[in-house]
Backbone as CSV, one residue per row, in Angstrom:
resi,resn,N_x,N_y,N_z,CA_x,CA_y,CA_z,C_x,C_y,C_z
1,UNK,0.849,-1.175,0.000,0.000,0.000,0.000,0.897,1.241,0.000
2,UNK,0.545,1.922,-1.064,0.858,3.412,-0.636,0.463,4.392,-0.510
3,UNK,0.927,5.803,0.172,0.710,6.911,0.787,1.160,7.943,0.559
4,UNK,0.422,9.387,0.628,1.648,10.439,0.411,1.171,11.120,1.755
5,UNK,2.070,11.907,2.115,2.191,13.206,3.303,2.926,14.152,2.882
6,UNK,2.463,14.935,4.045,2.462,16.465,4.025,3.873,16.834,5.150
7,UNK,4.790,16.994,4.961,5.450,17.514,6.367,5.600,18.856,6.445
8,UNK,4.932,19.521,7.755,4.069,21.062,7.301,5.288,21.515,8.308
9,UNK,5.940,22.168,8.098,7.050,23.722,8.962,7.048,24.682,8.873
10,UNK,7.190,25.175,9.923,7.325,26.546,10.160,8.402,27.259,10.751
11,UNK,8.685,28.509,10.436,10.226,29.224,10.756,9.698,30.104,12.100
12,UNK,10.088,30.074,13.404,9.565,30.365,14.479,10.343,31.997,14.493
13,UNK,9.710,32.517,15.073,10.069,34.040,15.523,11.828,34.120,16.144
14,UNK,12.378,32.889,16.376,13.453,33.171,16.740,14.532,32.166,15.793
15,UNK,13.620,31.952,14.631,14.729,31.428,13.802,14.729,29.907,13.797
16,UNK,14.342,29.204,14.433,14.213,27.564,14.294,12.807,27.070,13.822
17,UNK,13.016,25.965,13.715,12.170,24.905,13.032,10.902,24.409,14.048
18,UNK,9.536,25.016,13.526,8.493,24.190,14.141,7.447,23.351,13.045
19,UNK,7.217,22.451,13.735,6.318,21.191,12.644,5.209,21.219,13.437
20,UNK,4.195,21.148,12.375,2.720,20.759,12.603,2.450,18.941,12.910
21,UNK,2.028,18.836,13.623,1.720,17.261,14.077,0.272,17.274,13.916
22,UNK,-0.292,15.650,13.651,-1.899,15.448,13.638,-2.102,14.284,14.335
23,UNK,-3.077,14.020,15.364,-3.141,13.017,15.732,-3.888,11.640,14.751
24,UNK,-3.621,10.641,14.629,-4.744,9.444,13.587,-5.623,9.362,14.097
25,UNK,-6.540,9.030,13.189,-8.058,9.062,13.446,-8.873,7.813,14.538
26,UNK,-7.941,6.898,14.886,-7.858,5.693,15.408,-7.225,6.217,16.641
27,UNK,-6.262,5.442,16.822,-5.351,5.754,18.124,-5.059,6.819,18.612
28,UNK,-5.330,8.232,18.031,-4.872,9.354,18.991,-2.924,9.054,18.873
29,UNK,-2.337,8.764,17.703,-0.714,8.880,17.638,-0.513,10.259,17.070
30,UNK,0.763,10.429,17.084,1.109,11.731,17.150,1.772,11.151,15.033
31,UNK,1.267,12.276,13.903,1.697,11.398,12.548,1.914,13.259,11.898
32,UNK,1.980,12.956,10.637,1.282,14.210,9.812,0.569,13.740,8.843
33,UNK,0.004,14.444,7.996,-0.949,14.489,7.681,-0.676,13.480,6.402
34,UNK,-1.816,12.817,5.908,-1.282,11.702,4.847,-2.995,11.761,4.430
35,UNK,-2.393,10.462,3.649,-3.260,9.707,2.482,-3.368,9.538,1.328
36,UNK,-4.164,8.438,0.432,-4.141,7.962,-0.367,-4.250,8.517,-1.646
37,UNK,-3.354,8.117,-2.940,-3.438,8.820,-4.023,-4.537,9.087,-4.679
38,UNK,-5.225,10.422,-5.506,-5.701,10.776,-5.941,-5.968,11.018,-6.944
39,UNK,-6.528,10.354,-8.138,-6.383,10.377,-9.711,-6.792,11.402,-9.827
40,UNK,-6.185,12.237,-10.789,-6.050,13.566,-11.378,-4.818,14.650,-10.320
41,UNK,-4.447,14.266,-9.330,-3.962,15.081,-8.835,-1.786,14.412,-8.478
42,UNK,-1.456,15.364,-8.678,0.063,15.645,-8.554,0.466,15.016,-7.258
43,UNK,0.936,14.306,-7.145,1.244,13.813,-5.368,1.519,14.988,-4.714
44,UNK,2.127,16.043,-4.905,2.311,17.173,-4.124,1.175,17.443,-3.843
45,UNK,0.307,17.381,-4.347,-1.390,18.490,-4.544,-2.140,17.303,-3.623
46,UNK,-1.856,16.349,-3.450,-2.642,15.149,-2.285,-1.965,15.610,-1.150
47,UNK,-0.523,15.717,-0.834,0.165,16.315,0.543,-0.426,17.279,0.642
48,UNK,-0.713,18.505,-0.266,-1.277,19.809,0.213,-2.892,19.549,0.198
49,UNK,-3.639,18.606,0.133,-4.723,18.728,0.477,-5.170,17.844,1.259
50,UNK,-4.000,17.173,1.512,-4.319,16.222,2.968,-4.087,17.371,4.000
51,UNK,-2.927,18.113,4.566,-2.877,18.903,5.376,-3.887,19.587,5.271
52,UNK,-4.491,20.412,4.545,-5.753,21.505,4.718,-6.894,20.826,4.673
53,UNK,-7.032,19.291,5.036,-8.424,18.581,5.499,-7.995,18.429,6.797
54,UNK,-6.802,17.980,7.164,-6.676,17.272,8.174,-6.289,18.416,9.380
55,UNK,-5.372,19.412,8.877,-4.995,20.139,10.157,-5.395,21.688,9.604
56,UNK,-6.403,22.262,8.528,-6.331,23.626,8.141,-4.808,23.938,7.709
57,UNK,-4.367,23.661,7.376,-2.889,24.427,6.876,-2.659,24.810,5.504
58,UNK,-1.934,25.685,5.320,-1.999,26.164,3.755,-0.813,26.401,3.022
59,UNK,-0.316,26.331,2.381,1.533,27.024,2.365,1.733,26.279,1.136
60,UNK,3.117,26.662,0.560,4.264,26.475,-0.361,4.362,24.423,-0.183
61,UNK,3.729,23.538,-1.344,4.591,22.510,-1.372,5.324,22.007,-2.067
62,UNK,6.394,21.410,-1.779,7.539,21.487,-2.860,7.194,20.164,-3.767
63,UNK,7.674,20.296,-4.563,7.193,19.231,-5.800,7.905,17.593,-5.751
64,UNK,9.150,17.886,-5.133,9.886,17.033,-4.596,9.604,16.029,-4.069
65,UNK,9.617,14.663,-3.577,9.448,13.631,-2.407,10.407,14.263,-1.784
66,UNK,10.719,14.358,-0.576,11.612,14.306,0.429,12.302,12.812,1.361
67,UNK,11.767,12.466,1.185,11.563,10.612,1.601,10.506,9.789,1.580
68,UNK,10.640,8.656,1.938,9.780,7.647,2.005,10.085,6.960,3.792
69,UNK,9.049,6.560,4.151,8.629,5.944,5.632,7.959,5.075,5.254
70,UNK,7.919,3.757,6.226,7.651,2.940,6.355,6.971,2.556,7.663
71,UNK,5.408,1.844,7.934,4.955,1.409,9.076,3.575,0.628,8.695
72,UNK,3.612,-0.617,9.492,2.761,-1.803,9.475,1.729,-1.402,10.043
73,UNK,0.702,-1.554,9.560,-0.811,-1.214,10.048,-1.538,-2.970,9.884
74,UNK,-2.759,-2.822,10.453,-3.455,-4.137,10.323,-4.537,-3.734,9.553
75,UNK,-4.861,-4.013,8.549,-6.209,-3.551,7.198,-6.799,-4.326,7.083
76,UNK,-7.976,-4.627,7.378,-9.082,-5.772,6.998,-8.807,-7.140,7.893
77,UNK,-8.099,-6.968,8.318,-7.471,-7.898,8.958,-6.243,-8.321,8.720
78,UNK,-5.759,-8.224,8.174,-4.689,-8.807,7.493,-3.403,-7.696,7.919
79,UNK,-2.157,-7.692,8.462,-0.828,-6.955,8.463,-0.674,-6.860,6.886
80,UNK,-0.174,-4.910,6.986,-0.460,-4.885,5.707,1.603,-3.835,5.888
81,UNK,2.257,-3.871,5.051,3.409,-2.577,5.342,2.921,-1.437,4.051
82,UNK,2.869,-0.261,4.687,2.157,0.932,3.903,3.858,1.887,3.789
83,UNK,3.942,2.249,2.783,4.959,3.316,2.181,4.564,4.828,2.017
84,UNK,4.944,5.337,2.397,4.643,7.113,2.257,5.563,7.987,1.997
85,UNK,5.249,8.755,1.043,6.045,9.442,-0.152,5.447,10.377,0.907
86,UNK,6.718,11.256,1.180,6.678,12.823,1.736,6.819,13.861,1.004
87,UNK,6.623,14.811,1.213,6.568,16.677,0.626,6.470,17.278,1.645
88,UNK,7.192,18.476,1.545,7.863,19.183,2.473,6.844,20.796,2.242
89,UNK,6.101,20.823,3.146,4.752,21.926,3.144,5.225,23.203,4.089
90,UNK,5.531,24.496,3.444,5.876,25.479,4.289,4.927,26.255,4.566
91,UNK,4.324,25.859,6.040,3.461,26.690,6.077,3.169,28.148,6.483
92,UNK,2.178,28.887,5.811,1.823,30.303,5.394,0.830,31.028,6.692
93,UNK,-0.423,29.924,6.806,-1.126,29.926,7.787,-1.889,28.765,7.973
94,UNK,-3.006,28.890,9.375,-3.947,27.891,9.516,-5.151,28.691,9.455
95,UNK,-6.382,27.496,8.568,-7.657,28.133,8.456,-8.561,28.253,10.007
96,UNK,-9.445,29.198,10.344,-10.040,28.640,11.560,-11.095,27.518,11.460
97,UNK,-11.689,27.155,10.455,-12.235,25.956,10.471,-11.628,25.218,9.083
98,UNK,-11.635,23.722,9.848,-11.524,22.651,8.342,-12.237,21.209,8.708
99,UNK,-11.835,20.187,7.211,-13.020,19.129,7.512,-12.966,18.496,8.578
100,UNK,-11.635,18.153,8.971,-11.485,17.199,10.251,-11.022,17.626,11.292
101,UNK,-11.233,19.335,12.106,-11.150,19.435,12.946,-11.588,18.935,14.212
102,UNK,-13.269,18.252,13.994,-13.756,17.587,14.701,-13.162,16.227,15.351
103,UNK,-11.895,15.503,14.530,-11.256,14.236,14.534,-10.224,14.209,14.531
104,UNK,-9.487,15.664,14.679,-8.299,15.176,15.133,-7.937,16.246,16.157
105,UNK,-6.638,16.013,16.709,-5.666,17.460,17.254,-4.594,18.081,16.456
106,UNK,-4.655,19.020,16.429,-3.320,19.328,15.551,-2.536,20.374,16.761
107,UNK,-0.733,19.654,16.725,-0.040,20.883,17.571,0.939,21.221,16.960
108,UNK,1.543,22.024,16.902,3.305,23.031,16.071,3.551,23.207,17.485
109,UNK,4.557,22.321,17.596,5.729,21.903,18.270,7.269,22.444,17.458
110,UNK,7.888,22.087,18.722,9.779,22.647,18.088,10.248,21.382,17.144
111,UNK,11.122,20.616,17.106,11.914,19.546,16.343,11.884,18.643,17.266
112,UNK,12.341,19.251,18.174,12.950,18.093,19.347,11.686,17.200,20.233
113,UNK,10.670,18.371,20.238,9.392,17.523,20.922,8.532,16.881,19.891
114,UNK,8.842,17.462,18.424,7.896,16.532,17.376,8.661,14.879,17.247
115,UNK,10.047,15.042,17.506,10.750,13.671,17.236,10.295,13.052,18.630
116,UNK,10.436,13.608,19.948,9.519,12.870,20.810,8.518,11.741,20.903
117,UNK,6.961,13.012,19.946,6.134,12.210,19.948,5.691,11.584,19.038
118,UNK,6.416,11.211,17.750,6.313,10.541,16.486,6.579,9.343,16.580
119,UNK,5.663,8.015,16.869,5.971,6.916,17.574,6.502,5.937,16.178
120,UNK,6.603,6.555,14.869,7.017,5.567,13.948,8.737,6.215,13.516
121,UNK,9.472,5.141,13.796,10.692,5.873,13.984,11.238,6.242,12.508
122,UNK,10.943,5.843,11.469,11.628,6.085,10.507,10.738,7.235,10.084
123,UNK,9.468,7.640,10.180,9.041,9.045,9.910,10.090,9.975,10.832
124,UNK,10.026,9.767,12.005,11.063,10.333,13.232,12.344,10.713,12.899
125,UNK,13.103,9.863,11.727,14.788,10.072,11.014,14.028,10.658,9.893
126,UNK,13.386,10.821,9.315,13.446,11.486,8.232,12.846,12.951,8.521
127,UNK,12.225,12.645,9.253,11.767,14.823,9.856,13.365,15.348,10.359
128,UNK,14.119,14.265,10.921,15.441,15.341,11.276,16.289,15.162,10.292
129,UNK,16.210,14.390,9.434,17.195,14.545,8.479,16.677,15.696,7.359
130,UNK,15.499,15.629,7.176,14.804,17.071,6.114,14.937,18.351,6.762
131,UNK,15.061,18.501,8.048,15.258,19.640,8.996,16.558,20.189,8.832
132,UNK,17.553,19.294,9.159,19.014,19.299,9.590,19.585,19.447,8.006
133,UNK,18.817,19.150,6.991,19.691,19.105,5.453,19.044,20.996,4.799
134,UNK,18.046,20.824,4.867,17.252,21.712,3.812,16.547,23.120,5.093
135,UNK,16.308,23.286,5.983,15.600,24.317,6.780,16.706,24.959,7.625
């Protein structure tokens, strides 16, 4: 199975790196924003419209993958390993309402507390390696 996401940042008032986090719609984990490809649309244009369903966010996405992550979910029953193509979303602002505010949390956190609470570790190396290379 595959996936694309959104990895949404922001340049903080004193010069460092803050990321938007979303919780899943299931477990309450700490992820960003994702989902499934979209015929007619640019994988960038699915990252940028997964974030502005999922957390209101709006901004610059780069056309680029930035990486790929990896994490086992259980689908229908069955263990399934899902792949997710990233894009790197600079965000501009947040809307005050969007579709899934009702279903999720969204927080902009620093680097250090988003790698914290990102319980899939290879999303976790690749937010500091896109941080630490390119921001």
């Amino acid at each position: 199975m595959r996936q694309i996401a959104a990895l949404p940042f922001l340049i903080n008032p004193h010069g460092g790196v803050d990321v938007c986090l979303v919780t899943s719609k299931g477990g309450g984990r700490w992820i960003i924003p994702k989902g499934n490809p979209i015929r007619g649309l640019a994988p960038h244009e699915v990252a940028a419209r997964e974030a502005l369903e999922e957390a209101g966010l709006i901004g610059h996405v780069g056309k680029r993958c930035i990486g790929t992550f990896k994490f086992d979910r259980i689908r229908n029953g069955r263990d399934t390993t899902c792949l997710v193509d990233v894009y790197a979303l600079k965000v501009e602002r947040q809307l005050p309402t969007w579709t899934e505010m009702d279903e999720r949390s969204v927080l902009r956190c620093n680097v250090k507390t988003a790698l914290s609470l990102v319980s899939v570790p290879n999303l976790a190396a690749l937010i500091r390696r896109y941080v630490m290379a390119h921001v």
